[in-house]
GUTI-667683 format. One record per residue: residue in three letters; x, y, z of N, C-alpha, C in turn. Coordinates in steps of 0.1 Angstrom, whole numbers, plus 5000, padded with zeros to 4 digits. Atoms other than C-alpha are relative to their C-alpha. Layout:
<rs>
ALAXYZXYZXYZ...
</rs>
This chain:
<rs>
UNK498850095003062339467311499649914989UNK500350115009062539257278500249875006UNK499850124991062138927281500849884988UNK499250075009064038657259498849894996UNK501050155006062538357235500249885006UNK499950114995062138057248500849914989UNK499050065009064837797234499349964985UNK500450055011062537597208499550144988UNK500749955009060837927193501050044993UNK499349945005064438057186501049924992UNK499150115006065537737169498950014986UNK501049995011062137787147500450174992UNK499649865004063138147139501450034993UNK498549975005066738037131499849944988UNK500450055013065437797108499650034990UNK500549955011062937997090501150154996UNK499249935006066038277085501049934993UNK499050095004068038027072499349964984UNK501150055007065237927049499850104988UNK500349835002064638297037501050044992UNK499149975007068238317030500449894988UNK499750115015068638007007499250054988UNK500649945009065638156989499950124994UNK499449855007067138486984501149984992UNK498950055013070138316968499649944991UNK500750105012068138066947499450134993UNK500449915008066338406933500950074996UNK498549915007069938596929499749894988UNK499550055010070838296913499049954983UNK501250005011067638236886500350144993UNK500449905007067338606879501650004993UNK498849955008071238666869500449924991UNK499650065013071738326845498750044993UNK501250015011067938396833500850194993UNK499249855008069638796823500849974992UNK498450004998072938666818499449914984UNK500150085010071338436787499550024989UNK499649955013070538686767500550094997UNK499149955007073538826759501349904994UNK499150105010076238706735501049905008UNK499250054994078438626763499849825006UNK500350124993076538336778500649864988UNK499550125005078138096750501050014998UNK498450044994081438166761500049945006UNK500050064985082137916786501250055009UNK499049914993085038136797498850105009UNK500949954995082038376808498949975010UNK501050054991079738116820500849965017UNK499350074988082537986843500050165013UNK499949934992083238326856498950045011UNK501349964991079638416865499349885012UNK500750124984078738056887501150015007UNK499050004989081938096902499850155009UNK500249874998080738466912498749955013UNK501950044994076838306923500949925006UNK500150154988078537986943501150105012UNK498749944992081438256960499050095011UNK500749904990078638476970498949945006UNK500850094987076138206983500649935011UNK499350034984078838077004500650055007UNK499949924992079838377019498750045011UNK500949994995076438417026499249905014UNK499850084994076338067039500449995014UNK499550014993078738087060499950075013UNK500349904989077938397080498550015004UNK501449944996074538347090499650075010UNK500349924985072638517117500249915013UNK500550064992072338377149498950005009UNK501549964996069438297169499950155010UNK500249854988070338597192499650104995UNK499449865008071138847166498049995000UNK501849995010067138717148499350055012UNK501250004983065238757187500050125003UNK499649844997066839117190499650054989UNK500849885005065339217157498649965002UNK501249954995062039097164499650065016UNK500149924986062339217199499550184996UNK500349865007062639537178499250044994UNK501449995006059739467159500650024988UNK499449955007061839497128499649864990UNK500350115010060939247098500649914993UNK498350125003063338897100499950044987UNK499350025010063338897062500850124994UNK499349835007064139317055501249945008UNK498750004991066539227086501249924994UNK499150135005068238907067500550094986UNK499549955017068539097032501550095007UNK499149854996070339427054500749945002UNK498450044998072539167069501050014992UNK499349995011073839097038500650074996UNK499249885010074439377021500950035011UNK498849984993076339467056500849964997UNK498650094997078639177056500549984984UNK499149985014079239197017500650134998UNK499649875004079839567020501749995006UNK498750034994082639487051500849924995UNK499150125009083839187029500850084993UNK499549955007085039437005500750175002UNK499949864997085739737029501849995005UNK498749994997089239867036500549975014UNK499950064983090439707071500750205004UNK499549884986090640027099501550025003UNK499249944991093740177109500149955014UNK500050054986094640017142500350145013UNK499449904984094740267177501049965005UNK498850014991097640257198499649945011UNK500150094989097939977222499650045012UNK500449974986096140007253500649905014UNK499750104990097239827283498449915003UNK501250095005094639537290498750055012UNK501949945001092139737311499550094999UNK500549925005091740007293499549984987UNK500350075019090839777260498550024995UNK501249895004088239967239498749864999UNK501350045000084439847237499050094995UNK501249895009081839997211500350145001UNK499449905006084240257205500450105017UNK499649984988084540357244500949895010UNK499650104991086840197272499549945011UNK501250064991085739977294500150095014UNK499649924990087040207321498450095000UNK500449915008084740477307498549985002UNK501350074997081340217303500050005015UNK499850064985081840107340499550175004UNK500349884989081940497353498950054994UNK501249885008079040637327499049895010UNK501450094994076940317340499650005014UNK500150024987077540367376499950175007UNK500349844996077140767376498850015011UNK501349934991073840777397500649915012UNK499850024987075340557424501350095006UNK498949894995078240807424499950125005UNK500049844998076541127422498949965015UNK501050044992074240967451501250005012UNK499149994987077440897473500650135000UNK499149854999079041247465499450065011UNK500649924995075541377478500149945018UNK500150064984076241147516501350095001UNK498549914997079941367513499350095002UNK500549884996078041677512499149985013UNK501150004990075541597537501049975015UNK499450004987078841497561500550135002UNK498549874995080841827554498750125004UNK500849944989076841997565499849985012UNK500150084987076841777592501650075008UNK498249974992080941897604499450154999UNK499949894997079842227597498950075008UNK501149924992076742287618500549965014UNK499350024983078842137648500850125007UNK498949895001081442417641499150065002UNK500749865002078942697633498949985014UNK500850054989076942557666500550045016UNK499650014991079542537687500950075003UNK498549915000082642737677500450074988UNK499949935010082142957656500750154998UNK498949874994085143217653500949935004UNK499150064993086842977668501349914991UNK499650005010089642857649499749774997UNK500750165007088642467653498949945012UNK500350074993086142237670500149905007UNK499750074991086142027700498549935003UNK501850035004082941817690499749935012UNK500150034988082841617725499650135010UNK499949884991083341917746499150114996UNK500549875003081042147723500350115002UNK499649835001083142457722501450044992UNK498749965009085842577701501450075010UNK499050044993089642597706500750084988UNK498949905005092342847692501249944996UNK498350045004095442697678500749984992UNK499449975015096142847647499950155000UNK499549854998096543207659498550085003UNK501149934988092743277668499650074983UNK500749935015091543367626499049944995UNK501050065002088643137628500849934987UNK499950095012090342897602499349894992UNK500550085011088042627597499050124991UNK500649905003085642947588500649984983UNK499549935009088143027561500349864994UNK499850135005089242627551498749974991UNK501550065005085242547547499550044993UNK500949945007084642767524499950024985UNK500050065015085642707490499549885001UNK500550114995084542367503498350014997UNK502049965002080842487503500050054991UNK499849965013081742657469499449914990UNK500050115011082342357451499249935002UNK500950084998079642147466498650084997UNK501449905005077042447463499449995016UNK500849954992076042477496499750135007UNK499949854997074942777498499850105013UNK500249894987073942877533501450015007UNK498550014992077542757546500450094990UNK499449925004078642967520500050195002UNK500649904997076643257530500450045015UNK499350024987077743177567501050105003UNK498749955002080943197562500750114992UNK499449855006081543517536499750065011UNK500249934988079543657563500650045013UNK498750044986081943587592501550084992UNK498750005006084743677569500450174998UNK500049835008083544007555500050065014UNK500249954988082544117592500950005012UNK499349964991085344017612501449965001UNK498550075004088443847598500650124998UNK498949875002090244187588500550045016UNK499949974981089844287624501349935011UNK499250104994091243987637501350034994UNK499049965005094044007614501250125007UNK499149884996095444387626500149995015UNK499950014988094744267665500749895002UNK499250134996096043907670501649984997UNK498850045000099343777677500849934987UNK499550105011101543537669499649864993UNK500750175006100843287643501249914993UNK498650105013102943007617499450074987UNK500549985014103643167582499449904990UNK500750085012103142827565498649985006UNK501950015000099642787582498950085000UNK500849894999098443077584500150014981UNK499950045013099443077544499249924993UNK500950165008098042737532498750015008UNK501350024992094842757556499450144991UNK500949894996093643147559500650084982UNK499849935011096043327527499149924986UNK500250075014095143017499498649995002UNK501349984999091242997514499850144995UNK500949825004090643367507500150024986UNK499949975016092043347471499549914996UNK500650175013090642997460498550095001UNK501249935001087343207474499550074993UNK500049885012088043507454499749994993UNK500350095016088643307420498249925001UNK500850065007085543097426498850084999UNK501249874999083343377438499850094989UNK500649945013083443527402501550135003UNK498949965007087143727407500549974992UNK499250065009089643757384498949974986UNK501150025010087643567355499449885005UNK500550134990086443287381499149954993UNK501150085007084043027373498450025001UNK501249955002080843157362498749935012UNK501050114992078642847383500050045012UNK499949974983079942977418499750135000UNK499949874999079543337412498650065008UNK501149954995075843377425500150045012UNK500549964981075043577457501450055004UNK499250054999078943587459500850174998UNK499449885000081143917464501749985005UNK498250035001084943857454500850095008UNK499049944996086644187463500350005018UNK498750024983086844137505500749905001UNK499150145001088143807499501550074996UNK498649975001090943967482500650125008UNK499249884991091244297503500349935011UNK499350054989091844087531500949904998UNK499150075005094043837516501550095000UNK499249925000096044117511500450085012UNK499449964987096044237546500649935008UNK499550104990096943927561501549994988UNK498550045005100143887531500550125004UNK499549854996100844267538501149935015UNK499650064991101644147573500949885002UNK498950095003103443817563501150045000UNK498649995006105843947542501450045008UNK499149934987107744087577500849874997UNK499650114997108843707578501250024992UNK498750005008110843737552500750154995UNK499049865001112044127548500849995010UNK499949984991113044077581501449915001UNK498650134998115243757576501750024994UNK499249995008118643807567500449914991UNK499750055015119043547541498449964993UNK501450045006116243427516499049925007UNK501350114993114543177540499350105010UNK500549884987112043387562500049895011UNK499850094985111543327599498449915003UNK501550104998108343067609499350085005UNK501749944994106443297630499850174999UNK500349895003104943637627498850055009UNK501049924987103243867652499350094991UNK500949925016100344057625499850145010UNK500449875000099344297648501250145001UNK499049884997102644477652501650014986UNK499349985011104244397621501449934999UNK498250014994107544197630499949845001UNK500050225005108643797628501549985009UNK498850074991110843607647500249864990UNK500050115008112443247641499649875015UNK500750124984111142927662501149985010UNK498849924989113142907696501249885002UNK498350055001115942617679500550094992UNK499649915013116242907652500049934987UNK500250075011115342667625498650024993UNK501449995006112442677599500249844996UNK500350095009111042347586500750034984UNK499649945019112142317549498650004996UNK501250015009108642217537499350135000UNK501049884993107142547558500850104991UNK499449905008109842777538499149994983UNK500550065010108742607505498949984995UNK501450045006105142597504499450095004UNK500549835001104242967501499750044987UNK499849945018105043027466498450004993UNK501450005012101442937449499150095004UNK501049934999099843137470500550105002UNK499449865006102043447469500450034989UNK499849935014102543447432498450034995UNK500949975002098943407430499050155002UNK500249804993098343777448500550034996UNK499549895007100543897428498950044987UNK500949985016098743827394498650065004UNK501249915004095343967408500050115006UNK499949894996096844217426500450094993UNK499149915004099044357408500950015000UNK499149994994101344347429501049934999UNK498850174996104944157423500749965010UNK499650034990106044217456500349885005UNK500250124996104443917469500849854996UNK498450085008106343667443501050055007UNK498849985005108943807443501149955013UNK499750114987109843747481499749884998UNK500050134997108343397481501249914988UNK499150075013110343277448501850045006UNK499050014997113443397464500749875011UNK499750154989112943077489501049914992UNK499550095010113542837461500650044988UNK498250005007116143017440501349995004UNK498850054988118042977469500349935002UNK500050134999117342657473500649904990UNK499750045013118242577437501749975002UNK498850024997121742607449500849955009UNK499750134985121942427483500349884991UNK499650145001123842077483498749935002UNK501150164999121041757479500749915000UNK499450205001121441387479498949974986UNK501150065015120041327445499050054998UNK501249924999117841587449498850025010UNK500250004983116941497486500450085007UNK499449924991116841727513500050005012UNK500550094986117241727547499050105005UNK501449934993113641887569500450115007UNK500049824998115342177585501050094993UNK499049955005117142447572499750175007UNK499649914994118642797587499250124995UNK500449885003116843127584501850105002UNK498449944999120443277597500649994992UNK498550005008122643127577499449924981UNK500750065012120242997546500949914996UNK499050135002122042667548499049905007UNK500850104997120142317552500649895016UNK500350104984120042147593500549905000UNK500350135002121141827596500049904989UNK500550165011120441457576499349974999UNK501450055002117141407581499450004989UNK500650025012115641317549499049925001UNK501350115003112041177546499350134994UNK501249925009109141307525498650015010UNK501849964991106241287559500450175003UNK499949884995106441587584501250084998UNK498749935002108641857577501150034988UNK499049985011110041797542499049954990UNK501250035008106641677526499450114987UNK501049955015105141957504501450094994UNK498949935008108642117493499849904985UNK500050075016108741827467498650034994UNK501449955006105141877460500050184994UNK500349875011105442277450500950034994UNK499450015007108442237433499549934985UNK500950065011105742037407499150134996UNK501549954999103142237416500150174995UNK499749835000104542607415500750014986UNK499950005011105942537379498849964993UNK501049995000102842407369499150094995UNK500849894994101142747380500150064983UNK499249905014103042907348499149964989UNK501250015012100242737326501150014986UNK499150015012101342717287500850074999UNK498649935006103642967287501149925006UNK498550084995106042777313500950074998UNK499049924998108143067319501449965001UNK498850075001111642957311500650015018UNK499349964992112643077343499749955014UNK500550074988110742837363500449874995UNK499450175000112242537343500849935013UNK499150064985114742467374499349965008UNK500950084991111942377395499349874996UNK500550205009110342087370501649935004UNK498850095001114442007366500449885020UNK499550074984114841977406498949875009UNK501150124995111141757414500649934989UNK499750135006112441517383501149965007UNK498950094994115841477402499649965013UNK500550034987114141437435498949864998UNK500650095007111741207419501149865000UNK499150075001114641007409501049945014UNK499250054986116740997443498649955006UNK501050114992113140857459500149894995UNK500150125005112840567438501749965004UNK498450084997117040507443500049935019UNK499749984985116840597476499449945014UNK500950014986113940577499498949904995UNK501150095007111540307476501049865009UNK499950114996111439977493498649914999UNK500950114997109439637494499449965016UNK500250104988107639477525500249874997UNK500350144999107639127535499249965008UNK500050065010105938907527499349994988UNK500550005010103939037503499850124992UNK499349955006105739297486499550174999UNK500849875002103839667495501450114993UNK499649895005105439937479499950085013UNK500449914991106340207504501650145001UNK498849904999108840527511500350005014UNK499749994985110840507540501150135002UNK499049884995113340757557501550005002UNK498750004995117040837560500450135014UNK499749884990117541017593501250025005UNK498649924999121041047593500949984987UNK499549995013121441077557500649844991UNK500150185013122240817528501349935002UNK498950074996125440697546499249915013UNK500850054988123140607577498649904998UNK501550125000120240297583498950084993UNK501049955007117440297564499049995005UNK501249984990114240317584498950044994UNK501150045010111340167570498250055004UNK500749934992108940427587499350144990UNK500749895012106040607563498750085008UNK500749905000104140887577498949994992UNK501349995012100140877565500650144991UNK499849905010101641197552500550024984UNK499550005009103841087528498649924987UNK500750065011100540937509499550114990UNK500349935011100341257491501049994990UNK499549975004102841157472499849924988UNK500550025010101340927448499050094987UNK500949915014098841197432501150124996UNK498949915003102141437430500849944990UNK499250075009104041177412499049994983UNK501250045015100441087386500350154995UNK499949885011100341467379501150044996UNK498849965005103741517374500549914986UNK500350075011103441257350499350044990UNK500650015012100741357329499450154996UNK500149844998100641727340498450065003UNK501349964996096841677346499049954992UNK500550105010095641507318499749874999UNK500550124999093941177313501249904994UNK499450055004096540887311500149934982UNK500450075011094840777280500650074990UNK500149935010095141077263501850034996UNK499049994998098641147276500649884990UNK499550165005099240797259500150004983UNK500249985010097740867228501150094993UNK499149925001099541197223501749984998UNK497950005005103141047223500750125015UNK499149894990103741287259500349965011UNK499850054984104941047285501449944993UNK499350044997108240997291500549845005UNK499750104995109840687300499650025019UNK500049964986110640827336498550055001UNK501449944996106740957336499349835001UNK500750115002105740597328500149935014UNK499650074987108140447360499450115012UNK500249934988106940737382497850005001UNK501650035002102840677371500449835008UNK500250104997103840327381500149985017UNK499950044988105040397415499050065005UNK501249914992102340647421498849895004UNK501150094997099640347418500649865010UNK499850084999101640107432500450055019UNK499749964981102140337470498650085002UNK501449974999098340437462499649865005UNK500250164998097640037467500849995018UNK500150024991099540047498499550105012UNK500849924990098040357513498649955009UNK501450064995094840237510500249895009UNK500250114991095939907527500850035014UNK500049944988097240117557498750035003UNK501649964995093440177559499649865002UNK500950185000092139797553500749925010UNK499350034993094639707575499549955017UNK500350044982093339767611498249964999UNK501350064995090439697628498850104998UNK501249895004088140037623500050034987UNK500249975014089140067583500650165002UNK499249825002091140407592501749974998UNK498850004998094640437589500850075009UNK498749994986097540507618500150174995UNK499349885000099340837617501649974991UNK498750045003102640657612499949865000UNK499750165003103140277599501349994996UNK498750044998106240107601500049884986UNK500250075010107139817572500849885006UNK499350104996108339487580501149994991UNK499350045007111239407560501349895007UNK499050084998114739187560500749995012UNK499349974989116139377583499350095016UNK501149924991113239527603498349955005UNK501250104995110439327625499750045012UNK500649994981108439347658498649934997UNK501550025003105639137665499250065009UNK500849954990102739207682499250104994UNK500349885004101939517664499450054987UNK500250005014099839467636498550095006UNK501049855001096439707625499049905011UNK501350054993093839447644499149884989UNK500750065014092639317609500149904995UNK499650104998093038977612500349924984UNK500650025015091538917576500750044991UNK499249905009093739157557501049884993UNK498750055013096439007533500850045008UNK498949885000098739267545500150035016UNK499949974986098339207584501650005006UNK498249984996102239117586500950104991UNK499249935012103439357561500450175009UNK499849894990102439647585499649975013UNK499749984991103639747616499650155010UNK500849844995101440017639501050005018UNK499850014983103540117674499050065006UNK500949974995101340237701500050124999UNK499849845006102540577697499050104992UNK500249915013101340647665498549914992UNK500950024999097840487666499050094997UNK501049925000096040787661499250024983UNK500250005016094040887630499250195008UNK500349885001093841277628499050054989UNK500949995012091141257596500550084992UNK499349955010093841347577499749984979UNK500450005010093341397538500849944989UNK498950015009096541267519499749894990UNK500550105011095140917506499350044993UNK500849985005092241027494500150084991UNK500249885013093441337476501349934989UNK499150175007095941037461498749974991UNK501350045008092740887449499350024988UNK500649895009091241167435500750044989UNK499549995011094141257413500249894992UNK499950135007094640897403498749964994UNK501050035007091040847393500250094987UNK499649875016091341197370500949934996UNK498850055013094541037355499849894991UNK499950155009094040657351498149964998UNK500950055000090040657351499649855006UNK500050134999090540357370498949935016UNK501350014993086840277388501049995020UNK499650034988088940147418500750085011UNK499849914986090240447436498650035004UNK501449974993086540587440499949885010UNK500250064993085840257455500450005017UNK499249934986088840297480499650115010UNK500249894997087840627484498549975009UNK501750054990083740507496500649965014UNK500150114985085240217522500950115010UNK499249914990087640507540498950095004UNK501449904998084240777538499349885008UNK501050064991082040497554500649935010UNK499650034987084840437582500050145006UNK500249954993084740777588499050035008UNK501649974996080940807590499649895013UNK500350094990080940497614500650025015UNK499149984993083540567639500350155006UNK499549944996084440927639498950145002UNK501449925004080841087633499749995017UNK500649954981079241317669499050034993UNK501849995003075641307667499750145002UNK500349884997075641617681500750144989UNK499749975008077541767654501850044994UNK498650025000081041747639500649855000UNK499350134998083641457638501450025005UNK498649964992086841367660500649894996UNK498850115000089941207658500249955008UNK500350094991090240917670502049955006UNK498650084989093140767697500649874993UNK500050145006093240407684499449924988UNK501150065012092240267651500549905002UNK499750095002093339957659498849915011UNK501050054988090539877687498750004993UNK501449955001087039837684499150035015UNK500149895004085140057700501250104996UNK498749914993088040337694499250085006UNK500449874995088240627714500350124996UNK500049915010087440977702501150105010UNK499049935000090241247704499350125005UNK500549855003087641567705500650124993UNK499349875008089341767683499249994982UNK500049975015088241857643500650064995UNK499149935006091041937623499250114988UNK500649945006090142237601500349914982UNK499950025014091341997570499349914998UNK500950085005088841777574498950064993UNK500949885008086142047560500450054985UNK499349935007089042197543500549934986UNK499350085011090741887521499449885000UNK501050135002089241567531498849974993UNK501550015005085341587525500250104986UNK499749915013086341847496500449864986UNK499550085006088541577480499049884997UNK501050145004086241287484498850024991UNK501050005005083541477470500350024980UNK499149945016085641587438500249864994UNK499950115004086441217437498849914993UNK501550045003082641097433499550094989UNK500449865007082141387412500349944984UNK499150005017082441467371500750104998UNK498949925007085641547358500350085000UNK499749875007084841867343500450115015UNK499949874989084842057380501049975005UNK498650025000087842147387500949964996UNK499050125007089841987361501450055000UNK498950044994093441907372501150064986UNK499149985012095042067337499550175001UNK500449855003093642437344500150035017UNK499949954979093742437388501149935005UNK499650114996096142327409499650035014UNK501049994982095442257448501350025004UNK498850004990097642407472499949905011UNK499550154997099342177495498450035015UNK501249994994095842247517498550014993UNK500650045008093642187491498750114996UNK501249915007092242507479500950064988UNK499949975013092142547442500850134991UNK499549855008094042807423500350004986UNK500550025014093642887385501649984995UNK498850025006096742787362499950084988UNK500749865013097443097339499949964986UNK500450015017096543097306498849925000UNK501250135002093542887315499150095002
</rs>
């Protein structure tokens, strides 16, 4: 480490540059009247005037700008020669004196304000890279740690029961974290889980498939169909990413992807109007509907990415062509400003009810109505514009609609209309709905850095107000986490407002800002190690570069590591985050493997993997390529 001059030597060093420069001007000025005197001109006094007014204009520019002692300490630090250094100034600051002033950039907002030609945004993350790529490697080391509990304890099984040590069936028996975890170990590189689990996949998942019952289309879809293809692509199908391809054998991934949609598609041949039915029996080929006769809207609706995606490497347009008939249908159903209500008829392809919220049940419809246009890459198939048209008008009825303030210190949050926009407004946000900040950033900027977005001239007004709400209900997600007493967040948080109070029922967090702002009932206490903030985060970091989601993103990873971490291997969801100790749930959702520790690690990570303008994530967070990319 250099070390600095002590005060007096750099007052002796300012001096003798100061000294150095008077005597460089005193010789300008000798040598140019001693030249200047023999030619005819010097007994002009029109000539003589010009030339001292030339010598006195340029010793007191010189004057004026001298070095300072810091600038002189840093070239001999350099070992560089104060008087070569004092001349070069010169010529610098006379060259700039006479140089043409720069072109100005396009306004930045004030903390992205540029610094030696980089933003400060920019400096901050290049400088802090080794403590990042050091925490990515504690994410990897938890999602080896969740999966040697699984692969230990329950393996086949479709999730773990890390208390109890033994696995638990409740996703139709297809081993799904198996199939969740496994682009997960892709992207991180770990290769033996990756080797694990092809293994398990090639050997017994087909099988499974043609024997087992009944399962749910949308989960068996977003878990077991969109794992096997994100696999596919990274495993070196298709034209997959070269870096994952080692050791790695694409085509069972997709022969069985294809046996399990084979089987799907009953759901919906089967249905008499375009909505198919929720559940499907695989081994006998045939679908029913759940036993109110209703589908979720979100479960109809969040199929498409990964059945158009089997088309394109299949071949096949089958697959499309059913799922896209969901939402051309839908295109034509009544909304509330482009709100809808969470169930709708397989019988009569007509929408349930008033219920309108964006958590359970009506959550990732708005999300692949972005996302499933998107997919279409530059060409943007005219014929998927209606789906951008219908997330901008749904976009629009949130912020009219469902956007409210807390009191008393103003959180941003999305509440619900459960008996439509004539009926109370109910100031009640699902951790789910916190995916809806990184849906709003990319719909904004389509995946691209805000900066660049900025630069370019390609943000909308409405992109600008919907980038603002995205960071502004990312700020309150996260303080649904800072909130209680373990640093996790609830299931379901309530919002105080004008018309809506209870005391008693705050996170535990005494400390917080924001301890009266939210409201936890006892109910909805739980914390499932759900992934919605975080993959919030993650897109918001890619967009606005803005150091402070990663941060967010650490203090939620080192509540999970404290709290929900089994020594013996695996992690469970916890009963109470509002207690200290809480108590553990024994259960491991397959999306903690699957989307959480995935997301967090992508967040810590660089940029380039996976970049958000060439993939998008299905609403379970496995990757799928955007065409033309």
């Amino acid at each position: 480490m250099s070390k600095s001059l002590p005060y007096s030597m750099k007052d002796v060093h300012y001096d003798n540059a100061k000294f150095r420069q008077r005597s460089f001007i005193k010789v300008i000025s000798q040598s140019l009247i001693t030249s200047n005197l023999k030619r005819d001109c010097v007994g002009c006094s029109t000539g003589k005037f010009l030339m001292l007014l030339m010598i006195f204009g340029l010793a007191y520019l010189i004057l004026t700008h001298t070095s300072s002692p810091h600038s002189f300490s840093v070239g001999l630090a350099k070992g560089t020669n104060a008087s070569e250094e004092s001349v070069m100034d010169v010529s610098n600051r006379f060259g700039r004196f006479w140089r043409k002033p720069p072109r100005l950039p396009p306004r930045l907002s004030p903390d992205e304000k540029v610094t030696n030609n980089k933003p400060m945004h920019e400096l901050g993350r290049l400088n802090s890279d080794p403590i990042w790529l050091e925490r990515q490697q504690k994410v990897k080391e938890a999602f080896i740690h969740a999966w040697s509990g699984y692969r230990n304890y329950a393996m086949g099984y479709d999730e773990l029961m890390p208390l109890s040590r033994r696995g638990v069936d409740g996703l139709g028996g297809l081993g799904a974290t198996v199939v969740d975890a496994l682009d997960t170990a892709m992207i991180m590189g770990a290769n033996e889980v990756v080797s694990e689990a092809g293994s398990w996949i090639e050997t017994h998942l087909s099988d499974r498939i043609s024997k087992k019952g009944q399962v749910n289309l949308f989960e068996t879809t977003i878990r077991i169909l969109g794992g096997l293809l994100s696999a596919y692509h990274l495993s070196g199908g298709e034209q997959g990413t070269n870096s994952m391809r080692e050791g790695q054998k694409p085509i069972p991934y997709l022969e069985t992807a294809r046996n399990l949609a084979d089987r799907l598609l009953v759901a919906f041949t089967s249905s008499p109007t375009a909505i198919p039915f929720s559940d499907v029996v695989l081994h006998d080929h045939s679908a029913h509907s759940s036993p109110d006769g209703l589908s979720s809207t979100s479960e109809v609706s969040t199929l498409q990415l990964e059945f158009n995606y089997l088309s394109t490497v299949s071949g096949d347009p089958k697959y499309s062509i059913e799922a896209m008939k969901v939402l051309e249908h839908m295109k034509n159903l009544p909304k509330v400003e482009g709100l809808v209500p969470i169930y709708i008829s397989p019988d009569t392809g007509e929408f349930s009810g008033e219920n309108i919220r964006l958590g359970s049940r009506g959550d990732s419809y708005y999300e692949y109505l972005l996302k499933v246009w998107l997919q279409q890459g530059t060409s943007r198939d005219t014929n998927f514009t209606y789906l951008h048209d219908m997330y901008e008008e749904a976009m629009k009825g949130v912020r009219h609609l469902l956007v409210q303030k807390s009191i008393p210190n103003g959180l941003v949050f999305v509440g619900e209309l459960p008996y439509g926009p004539k009926g109370a407004f109910d100031p009640k946000m699902d951790h789910l709905v916190c995916f809806l900040p990184g849906t709003l950033a990319l719909g904004a900027t389509k995946g691209i850095t805000k900066e660049k977005a900025m630069r370019d001239n390609l943000l909308k007004f409405e992109d600008l107000e919907n980038l603002k709400l995205a960071e502004d209900l990312a700020k309150t997600c996260f303080e649904m986490y800072s909130v209680t007493s373990t640093g996790l967040a609830p299931e379901i948080a309530y919002f105080h407002t004008k018309e809506y109070s209870e005391g008693g029922l705050d996170g535990g967090n005494k400390g917080s800002k924001f301890v009266d702002d939210i409201i936890i009932k006892h109910a909805d206490r739980h914390n499932l190690l759900r992934p919605e903030s975080v993959e919030s985060f993650f897109v918001l970091y890619r967009i606005t570069e803005d150091p402070k989601y990663r941060e967010w993103g650490w203090q939620i990873f080192e509540a999970f590591e404290k709290y929900t971490k089994v020594e013996s291997g695996g992690y469970s969801s916890l009963e109470d985050v509002t207690v200290l100790p809480p108590r553990k749930r024994d259960k491991m959702e397959t999306f903690y493997l699957g989307e959480t520790l995935k997301y967090l690690y992508l967040l810590f990570g660089d940029s380039s993997v996976i970049p958000l303008d060439k993939f998008v994530f299905n609403t379970e967070a496995h990757p799928l390529p955007i065409k033309g990319t």
